[in-house]
mmCIF file of the N, C-alpha and C atoms, coordinates in Angstrom:
data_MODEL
# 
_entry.id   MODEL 
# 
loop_
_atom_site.group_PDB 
_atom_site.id 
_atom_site.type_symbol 
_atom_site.label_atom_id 
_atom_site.label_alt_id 
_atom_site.label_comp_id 
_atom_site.label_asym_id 
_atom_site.label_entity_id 
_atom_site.label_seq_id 
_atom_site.pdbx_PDB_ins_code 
_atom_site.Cartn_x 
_atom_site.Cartn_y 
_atom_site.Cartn_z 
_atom_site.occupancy 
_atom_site.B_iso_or_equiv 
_atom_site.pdbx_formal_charge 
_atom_site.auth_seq_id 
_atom_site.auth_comp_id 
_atom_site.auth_asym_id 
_atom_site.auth_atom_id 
_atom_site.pdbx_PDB_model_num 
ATOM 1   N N  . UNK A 1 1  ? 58.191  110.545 123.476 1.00 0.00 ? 1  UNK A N  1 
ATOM 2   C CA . UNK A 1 1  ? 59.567  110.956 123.619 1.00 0.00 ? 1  UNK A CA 1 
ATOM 3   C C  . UNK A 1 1  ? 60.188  111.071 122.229 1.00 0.00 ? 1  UNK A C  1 
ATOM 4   N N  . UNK A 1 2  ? 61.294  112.417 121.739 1.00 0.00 ? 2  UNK A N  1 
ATOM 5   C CA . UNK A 1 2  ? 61.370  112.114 121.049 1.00 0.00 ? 2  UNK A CA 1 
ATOM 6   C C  . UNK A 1 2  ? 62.882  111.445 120.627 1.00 0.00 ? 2  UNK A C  1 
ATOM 7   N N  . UNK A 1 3  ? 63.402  111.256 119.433 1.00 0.00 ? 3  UNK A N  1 
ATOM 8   C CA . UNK A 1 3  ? 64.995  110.759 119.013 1.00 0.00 ? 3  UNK A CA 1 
ATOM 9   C C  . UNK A 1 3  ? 66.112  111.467 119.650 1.00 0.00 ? 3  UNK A C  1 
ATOM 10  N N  . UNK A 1 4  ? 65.762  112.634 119.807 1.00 0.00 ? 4  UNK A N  1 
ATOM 11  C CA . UNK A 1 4  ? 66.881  113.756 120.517 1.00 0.00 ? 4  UNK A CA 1 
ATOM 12  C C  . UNK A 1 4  ? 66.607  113.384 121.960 1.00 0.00 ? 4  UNK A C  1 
ATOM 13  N N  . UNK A 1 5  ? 65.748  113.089 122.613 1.00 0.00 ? 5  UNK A N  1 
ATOM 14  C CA . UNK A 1 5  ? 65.759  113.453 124.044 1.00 0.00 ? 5  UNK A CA 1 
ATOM 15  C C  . UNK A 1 5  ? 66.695  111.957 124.280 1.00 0.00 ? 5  UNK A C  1 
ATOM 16  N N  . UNK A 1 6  ? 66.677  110.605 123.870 1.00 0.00 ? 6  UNK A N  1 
ATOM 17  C CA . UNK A 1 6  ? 67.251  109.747 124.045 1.00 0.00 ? 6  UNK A CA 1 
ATOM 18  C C  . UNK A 1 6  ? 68.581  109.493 123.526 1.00 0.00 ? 6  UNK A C  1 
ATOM 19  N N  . UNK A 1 7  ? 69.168  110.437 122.652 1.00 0.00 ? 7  UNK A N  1 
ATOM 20  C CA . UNK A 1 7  ? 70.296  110.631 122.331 1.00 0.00 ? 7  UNK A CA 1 
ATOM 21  C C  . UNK A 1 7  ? 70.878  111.292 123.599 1.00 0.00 ? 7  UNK A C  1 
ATOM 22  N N  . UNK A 1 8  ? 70.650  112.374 124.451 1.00 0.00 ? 8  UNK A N  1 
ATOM 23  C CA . UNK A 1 8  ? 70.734  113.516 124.884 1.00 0.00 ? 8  UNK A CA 1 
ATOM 24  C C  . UNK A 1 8  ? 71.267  112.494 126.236 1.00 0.00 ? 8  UNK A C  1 
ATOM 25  N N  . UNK A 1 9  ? 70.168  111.991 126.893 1.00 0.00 ? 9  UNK A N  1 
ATOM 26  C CA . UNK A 1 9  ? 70.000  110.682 127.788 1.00 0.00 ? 9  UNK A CA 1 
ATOM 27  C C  . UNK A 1 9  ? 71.357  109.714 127.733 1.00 0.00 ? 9  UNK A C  1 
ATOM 28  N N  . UNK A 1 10 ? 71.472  109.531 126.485 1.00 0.00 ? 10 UNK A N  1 
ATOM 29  C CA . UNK A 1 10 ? 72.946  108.408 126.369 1.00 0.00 ? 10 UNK A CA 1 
ATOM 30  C C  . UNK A 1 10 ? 74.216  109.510 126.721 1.00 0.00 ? 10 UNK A C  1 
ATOM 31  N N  . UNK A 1 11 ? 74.262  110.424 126.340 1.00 0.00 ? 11 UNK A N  1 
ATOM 32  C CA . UNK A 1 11 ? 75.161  111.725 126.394 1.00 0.00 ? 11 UNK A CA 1 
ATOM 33  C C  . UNK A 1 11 ? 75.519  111.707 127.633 1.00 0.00 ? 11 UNK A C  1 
ATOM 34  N N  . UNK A 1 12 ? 74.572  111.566 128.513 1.00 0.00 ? 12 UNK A N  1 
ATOM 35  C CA . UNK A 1 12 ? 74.784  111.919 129.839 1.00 0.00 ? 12 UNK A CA 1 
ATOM 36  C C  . UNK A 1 12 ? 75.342  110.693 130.483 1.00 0.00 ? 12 UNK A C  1 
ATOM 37  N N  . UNK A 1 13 ? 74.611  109.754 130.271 1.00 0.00 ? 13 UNK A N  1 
ATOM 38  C CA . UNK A 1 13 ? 75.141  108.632 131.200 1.00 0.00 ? 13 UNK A CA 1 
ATOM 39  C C  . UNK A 1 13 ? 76.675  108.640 130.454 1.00 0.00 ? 13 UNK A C  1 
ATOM 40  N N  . UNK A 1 14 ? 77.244  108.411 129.529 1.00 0.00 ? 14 UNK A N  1 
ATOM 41  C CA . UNK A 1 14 ? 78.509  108.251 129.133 1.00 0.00 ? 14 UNK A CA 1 
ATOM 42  C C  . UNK A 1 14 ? 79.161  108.948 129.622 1.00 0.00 ? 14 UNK A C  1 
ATOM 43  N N  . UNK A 1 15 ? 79.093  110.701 130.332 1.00 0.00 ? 15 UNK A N  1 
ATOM 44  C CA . UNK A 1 15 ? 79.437  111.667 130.721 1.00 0.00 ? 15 UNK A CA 1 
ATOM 45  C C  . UNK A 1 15 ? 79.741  111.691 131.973 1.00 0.00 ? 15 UNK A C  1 
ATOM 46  N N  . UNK A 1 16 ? 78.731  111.015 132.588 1.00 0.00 ? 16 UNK A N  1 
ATOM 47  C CA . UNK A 1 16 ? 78.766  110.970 134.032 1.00 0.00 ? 16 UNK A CA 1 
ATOM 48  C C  . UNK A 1 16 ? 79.380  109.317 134.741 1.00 0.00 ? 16 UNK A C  1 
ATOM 49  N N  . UNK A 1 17 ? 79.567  108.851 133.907 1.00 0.00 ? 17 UNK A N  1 
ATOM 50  C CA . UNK A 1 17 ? 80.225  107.732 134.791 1.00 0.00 ? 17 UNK A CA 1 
ATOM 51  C C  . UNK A 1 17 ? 81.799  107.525 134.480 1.00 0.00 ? 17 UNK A C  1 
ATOM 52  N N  . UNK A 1 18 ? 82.661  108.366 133.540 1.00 0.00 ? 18 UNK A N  1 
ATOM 53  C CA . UNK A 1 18 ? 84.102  108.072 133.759 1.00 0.00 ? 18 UNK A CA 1 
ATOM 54  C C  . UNK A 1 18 ? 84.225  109.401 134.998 1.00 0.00 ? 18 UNK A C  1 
ATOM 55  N N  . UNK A 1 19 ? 83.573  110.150 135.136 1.00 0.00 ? 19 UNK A N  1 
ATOM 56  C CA . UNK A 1 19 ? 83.579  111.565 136.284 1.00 0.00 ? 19 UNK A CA 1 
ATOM 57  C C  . UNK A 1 19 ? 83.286  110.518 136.935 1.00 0.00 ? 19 UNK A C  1 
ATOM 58  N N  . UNK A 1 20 ? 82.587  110.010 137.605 1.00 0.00 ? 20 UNK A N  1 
ATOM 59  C CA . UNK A 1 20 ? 82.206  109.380 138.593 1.00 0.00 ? 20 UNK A CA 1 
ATOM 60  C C  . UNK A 1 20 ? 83.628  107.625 139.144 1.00 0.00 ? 20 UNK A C  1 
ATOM 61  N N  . UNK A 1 21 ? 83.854  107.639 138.306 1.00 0.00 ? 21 UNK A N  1 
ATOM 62  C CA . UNK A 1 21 ? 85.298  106.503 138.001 1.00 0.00 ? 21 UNK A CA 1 
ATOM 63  C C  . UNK A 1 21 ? 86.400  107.459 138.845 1.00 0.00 ? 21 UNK A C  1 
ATOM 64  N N  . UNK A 1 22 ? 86.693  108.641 137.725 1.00 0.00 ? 22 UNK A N  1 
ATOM 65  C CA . UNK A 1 22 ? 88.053  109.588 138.205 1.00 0.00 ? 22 UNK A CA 1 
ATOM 66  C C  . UNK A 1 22 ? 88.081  110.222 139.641 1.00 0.00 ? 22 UNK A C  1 
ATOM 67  N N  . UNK A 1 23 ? 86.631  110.340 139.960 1.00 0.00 ? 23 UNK A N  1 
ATOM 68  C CA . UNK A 1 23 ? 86.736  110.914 140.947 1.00 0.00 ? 23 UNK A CA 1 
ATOM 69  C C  . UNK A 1 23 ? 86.815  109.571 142.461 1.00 0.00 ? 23 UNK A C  1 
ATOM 70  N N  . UNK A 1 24 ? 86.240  109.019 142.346 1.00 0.00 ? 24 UNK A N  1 
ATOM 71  C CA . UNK A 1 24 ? 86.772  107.627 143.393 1.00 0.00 ? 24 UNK A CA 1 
ATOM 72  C C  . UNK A 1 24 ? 87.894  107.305 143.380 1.00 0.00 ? 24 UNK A C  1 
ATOM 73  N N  . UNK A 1 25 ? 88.707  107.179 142.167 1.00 0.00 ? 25 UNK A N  1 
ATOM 74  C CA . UNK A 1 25 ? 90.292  106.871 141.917 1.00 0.00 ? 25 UNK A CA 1 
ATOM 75  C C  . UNK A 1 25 ? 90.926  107.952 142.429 1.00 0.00 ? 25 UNK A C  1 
ATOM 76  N N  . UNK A 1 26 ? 90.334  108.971 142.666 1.00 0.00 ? 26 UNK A N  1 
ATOM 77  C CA . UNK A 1 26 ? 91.044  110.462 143.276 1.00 0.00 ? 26 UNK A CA 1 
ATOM 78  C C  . UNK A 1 26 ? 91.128  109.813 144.676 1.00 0.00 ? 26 UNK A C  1 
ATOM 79  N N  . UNK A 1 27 ? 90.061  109.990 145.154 1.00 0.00 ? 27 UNK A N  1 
ATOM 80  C CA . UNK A 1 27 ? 89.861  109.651 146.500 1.00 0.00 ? 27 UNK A CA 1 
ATOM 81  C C  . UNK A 1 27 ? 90.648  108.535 147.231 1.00 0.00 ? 27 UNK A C  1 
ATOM 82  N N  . UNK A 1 28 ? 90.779  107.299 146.314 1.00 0.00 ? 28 UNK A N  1 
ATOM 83  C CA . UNK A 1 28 ? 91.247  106.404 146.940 1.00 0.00 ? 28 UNK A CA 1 
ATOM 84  C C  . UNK A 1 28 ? 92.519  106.563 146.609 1.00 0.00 ? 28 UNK A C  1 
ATOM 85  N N  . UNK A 1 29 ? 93.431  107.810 145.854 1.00 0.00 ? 29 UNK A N  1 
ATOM 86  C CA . UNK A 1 29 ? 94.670  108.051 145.717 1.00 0.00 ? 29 UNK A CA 1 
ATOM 87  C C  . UNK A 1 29 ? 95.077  108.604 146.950 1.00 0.00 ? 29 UNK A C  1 
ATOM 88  N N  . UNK A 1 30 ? 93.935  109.546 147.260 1.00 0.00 ? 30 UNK A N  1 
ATOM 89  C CA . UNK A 1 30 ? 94.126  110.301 148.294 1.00 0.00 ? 30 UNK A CA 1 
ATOM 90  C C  . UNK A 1 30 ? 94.360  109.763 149.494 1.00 0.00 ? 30 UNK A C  1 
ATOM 91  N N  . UNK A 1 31 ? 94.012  108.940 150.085 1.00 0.00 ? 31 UNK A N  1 
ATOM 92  C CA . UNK A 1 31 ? 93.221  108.024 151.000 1.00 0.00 ? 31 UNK A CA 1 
ATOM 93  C C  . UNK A 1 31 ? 94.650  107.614 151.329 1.00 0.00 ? 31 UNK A C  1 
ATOM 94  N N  . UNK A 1 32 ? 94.650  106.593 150.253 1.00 0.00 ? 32 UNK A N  1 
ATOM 95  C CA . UNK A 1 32 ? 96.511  105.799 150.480 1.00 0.00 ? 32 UNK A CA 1 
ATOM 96  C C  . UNK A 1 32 ? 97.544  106.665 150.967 1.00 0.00 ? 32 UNK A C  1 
ATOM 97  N N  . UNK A 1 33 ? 97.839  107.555 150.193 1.00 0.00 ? 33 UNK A N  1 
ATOM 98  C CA . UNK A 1 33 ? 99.175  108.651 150.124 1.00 0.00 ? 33 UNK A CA 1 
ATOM 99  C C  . UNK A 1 33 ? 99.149  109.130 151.726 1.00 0.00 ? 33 UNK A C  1 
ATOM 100 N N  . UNK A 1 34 ? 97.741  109.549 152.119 1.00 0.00 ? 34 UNK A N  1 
ATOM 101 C CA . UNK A 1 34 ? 97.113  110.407 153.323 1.00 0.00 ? 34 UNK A CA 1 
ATOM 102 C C  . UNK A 1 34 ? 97.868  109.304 154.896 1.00 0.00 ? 34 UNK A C  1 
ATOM 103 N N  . UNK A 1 35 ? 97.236  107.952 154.411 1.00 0.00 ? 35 UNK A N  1 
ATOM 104 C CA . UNK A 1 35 ? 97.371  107.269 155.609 1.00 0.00 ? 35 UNK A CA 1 
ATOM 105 C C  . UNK A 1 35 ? 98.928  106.581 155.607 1.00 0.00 ? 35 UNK A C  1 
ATOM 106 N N  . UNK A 1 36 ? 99.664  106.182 154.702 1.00 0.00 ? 36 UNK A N  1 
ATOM 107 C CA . UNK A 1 36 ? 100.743 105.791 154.413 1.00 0.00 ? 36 UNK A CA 1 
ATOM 108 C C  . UNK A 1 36 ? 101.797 106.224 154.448 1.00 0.00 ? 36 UNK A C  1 
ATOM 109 N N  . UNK A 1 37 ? 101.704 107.803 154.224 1.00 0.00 ? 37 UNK A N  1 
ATOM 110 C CA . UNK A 1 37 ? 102.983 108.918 154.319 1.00 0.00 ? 37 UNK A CA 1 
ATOM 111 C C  . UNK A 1 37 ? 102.846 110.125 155.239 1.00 0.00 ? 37 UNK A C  1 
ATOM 112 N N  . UNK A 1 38 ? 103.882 110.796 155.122 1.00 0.00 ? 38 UNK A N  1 
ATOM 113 C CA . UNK A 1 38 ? 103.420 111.886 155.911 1.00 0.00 ? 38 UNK A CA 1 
ATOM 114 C C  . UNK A 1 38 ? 103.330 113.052 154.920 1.00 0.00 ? 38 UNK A C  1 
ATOM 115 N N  . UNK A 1 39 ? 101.487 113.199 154.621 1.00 0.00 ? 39 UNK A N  1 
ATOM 116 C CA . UNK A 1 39 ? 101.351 113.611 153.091 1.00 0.00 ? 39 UNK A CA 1 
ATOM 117 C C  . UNK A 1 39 ? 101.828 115.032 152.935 1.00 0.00 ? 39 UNK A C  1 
ATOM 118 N N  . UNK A 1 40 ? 102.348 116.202 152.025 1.00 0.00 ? 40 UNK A N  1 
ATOM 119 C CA . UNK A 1 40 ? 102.590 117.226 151.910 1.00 0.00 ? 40 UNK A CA 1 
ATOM 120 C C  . UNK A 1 40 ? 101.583 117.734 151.805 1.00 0.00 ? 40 UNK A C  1 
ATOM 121 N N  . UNK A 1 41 ? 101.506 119.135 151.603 1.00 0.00 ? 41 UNK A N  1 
ATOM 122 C CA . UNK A 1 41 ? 100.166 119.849 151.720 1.00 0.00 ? 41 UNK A CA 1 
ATOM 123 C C  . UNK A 1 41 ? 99.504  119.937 149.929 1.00 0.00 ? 41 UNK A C  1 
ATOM 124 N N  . UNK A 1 42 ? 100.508 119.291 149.235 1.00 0.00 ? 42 UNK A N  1 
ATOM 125 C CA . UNK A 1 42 ? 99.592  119.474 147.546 1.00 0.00 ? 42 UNK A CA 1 
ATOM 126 C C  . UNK A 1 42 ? 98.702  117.857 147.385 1.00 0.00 ? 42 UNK A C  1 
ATOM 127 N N  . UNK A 1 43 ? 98.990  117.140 148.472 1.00 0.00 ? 43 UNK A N  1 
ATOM 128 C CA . UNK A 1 43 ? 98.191  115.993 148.207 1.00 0.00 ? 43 UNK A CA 1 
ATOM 129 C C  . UNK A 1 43 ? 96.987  116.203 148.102 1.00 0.00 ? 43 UNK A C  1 
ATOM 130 N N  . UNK A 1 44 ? 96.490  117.107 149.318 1.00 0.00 ? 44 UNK A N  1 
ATOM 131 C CA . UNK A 1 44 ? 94.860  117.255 149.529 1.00 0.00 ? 44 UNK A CA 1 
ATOM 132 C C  . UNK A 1 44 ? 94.699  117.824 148.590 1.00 0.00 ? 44 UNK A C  1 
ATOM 133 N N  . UNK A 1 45 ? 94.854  118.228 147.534 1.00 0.00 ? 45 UNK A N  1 
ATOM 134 C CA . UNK A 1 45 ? 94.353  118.904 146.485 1.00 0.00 ? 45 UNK A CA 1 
ATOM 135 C C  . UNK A 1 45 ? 93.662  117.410 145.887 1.00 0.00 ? 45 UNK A C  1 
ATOM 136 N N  . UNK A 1 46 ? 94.039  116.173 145.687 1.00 0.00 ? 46 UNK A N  1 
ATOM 137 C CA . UNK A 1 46 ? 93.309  115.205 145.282 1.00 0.00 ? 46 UNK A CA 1 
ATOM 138 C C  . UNK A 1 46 ? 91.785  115.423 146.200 1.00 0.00 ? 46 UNK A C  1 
ATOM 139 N N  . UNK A 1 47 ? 92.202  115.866 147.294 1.00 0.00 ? 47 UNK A N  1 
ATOM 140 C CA . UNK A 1 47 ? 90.931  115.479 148.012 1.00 0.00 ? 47 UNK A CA 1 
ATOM 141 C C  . UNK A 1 47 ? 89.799  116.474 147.322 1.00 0.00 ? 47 UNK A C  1 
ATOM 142 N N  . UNK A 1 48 ? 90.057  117.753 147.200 1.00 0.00 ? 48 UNK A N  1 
ATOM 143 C CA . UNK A 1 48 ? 89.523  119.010 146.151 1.00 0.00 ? 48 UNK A CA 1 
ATOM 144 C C  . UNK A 1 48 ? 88.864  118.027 145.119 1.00 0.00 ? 48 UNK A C  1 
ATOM 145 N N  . UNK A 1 49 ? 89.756  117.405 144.639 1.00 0.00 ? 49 UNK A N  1 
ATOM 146 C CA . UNK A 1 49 ? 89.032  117.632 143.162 1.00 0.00 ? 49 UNK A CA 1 
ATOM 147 C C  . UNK A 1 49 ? 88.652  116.423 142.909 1.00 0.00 ? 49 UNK A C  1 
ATOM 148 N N  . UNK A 1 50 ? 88.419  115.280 144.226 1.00 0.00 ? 50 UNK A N  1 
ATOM 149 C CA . UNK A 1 50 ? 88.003  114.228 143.679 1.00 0.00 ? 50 UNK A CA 1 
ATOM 150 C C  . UNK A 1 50 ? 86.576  114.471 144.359 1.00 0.00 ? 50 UNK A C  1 
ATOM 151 N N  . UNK A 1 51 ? 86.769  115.415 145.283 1.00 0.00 ? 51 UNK A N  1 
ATOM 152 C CA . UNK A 1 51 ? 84.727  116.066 146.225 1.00 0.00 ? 51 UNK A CA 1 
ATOM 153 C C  . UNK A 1 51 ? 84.308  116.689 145.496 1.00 0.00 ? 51 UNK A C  1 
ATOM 154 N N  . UNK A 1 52 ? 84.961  117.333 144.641 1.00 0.00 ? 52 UNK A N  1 
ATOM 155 C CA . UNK A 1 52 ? 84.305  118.284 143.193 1.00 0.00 ? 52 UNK A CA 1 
ATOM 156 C C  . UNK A 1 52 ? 84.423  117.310 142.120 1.00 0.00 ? 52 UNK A C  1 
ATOM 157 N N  . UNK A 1 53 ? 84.873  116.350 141.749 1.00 0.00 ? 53 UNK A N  1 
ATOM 158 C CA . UNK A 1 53 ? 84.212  115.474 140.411 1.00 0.00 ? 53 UNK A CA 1 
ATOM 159 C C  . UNK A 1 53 ? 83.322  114.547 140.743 1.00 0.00 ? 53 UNK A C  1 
ATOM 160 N N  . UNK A 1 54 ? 83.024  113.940 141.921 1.00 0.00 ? 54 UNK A N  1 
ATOM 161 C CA . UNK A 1 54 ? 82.253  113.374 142.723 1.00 0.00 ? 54 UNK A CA 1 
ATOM 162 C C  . UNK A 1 54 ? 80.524  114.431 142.670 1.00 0.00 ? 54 UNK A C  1 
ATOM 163 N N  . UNK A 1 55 ? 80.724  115.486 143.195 1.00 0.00 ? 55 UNK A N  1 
ATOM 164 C CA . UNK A 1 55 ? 79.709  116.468 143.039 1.00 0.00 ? 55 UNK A CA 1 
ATOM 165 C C  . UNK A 1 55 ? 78.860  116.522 141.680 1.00 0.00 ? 55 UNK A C  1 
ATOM 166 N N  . UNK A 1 56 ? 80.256  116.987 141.184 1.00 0.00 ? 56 UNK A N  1 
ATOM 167 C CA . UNK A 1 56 ? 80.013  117.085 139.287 1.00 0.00 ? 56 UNK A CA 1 
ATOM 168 C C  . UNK A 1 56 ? 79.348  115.759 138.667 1.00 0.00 ? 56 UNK A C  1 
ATOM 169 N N  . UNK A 1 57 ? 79.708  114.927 139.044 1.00 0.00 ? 57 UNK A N  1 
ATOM 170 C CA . UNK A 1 57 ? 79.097  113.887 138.431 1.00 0.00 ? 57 UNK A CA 1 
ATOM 171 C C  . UNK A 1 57 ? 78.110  113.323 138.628 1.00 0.00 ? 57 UNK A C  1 
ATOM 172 N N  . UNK A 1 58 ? 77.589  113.663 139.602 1.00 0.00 ? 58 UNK A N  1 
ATOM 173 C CA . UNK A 1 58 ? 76.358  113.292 140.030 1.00 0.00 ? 58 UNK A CA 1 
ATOM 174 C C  . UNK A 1 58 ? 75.421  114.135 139.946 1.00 0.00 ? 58 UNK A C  1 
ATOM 175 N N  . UNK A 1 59 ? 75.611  115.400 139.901 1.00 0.00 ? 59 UNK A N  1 
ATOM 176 C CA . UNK A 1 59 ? 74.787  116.719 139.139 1.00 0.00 ? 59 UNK A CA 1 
ATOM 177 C C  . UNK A 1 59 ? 74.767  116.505 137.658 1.00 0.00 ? 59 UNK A C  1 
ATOM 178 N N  . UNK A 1 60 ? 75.553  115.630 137.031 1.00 0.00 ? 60 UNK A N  1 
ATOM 179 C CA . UNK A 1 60 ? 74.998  115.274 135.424 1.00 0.00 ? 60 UNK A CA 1 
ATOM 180 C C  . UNK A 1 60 ? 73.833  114.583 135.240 1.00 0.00 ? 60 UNK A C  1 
ATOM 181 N N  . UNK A 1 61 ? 73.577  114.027 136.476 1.00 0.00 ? 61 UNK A N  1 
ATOM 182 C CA . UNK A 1 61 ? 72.130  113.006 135.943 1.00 0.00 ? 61 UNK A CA 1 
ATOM 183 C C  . UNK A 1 61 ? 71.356  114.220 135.933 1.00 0.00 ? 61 UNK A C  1 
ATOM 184 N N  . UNK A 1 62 ? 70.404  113.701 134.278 1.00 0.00 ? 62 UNK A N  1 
ATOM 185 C CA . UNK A 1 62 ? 68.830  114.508 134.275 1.00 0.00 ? 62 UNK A CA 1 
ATOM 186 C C  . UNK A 1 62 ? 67.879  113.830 135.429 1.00 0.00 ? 62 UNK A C  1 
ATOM 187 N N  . UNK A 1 63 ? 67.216  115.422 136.148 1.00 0.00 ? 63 UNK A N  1 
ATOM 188 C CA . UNK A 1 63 ? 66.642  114.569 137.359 1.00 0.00 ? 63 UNK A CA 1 
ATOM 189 C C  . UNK A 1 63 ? 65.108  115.205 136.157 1.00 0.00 ? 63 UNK A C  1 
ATOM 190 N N  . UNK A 1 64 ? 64.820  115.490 135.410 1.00 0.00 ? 64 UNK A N  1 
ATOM 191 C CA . UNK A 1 64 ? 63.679  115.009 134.282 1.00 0.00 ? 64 UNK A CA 1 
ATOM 192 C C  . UNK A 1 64 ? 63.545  113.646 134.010 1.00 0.00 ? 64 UNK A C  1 
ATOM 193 N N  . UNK A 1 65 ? 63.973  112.491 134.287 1.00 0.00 ? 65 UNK A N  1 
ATOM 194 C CA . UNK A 1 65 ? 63.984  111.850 133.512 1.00 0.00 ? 65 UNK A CA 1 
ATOM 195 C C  . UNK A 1 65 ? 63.098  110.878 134.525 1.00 0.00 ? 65 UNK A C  1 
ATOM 196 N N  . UNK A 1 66 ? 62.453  110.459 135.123 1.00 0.00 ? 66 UNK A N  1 
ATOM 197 C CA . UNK A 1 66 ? 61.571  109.621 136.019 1.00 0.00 ? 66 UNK A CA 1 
ATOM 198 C C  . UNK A 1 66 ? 62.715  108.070 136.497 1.00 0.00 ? 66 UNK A C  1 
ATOM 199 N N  . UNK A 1 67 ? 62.391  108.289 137.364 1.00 0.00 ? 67 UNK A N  1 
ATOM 200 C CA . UNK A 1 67 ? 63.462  106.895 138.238 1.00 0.00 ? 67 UNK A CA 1 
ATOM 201 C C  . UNK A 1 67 ? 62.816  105.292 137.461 1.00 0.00 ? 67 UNK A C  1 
ATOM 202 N N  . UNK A 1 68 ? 63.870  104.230 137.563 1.00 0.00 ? 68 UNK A N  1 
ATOM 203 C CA . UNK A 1 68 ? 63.563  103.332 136.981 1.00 0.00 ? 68 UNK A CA 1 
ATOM 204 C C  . UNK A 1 68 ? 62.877  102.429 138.000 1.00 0.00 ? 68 UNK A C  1 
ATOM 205 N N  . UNK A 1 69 ? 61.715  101.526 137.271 1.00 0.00 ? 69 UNK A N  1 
ATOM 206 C CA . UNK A 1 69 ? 61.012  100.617 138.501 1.00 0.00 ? 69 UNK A CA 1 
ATOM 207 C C  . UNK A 1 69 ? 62.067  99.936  138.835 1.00 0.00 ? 69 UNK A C  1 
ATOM 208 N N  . UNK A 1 70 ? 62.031  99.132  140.400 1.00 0.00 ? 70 UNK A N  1 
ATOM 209 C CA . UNK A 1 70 ? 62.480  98.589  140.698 1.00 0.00 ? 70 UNK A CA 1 
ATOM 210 C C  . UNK A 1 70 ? 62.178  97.049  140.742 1.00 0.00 ? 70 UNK A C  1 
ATOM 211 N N  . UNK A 1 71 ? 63.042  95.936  140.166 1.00 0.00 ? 71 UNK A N  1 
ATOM 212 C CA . UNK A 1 71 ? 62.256  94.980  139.924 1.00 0.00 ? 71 UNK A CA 1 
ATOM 213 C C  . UNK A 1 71 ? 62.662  93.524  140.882 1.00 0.00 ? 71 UNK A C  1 
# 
């Protein structure tokens, strides 16, 4: 392996887990507002874009990269 591919590797995980943060905090914005009020129709737009950073972020993992043993 070389220095770049494990740089590349850190890139990603750093990348993909505040997407993966924002988008649950979407959801569970959504969630509250949804069941608590009687939500307007621009709320669900959280719901949009927390199923699309949710998506997104989980399409950042390199699926090159072989799964870790389990120990």
């Amino acid at each position: 392996m070389k220095a770049t591919d494990t740089d590349r590797t850190g890139q990603t995980k750093s990348r993909a887990i505040p997407v993966l943060i924002l988008a649950v905090l979407l959801l569970v914005i959504w969630a509250y507002v949804t069941i608590t009020t009687v939500a307007p129709g621009w709320v669900h737009i959280l719901l949009t874009a927390g199923v699309f950073l949710l998506i997104y972020g989980v399409a950042l993992r390199d699926p090159s990269l072989p799964p870790r043993p389990r120990s």
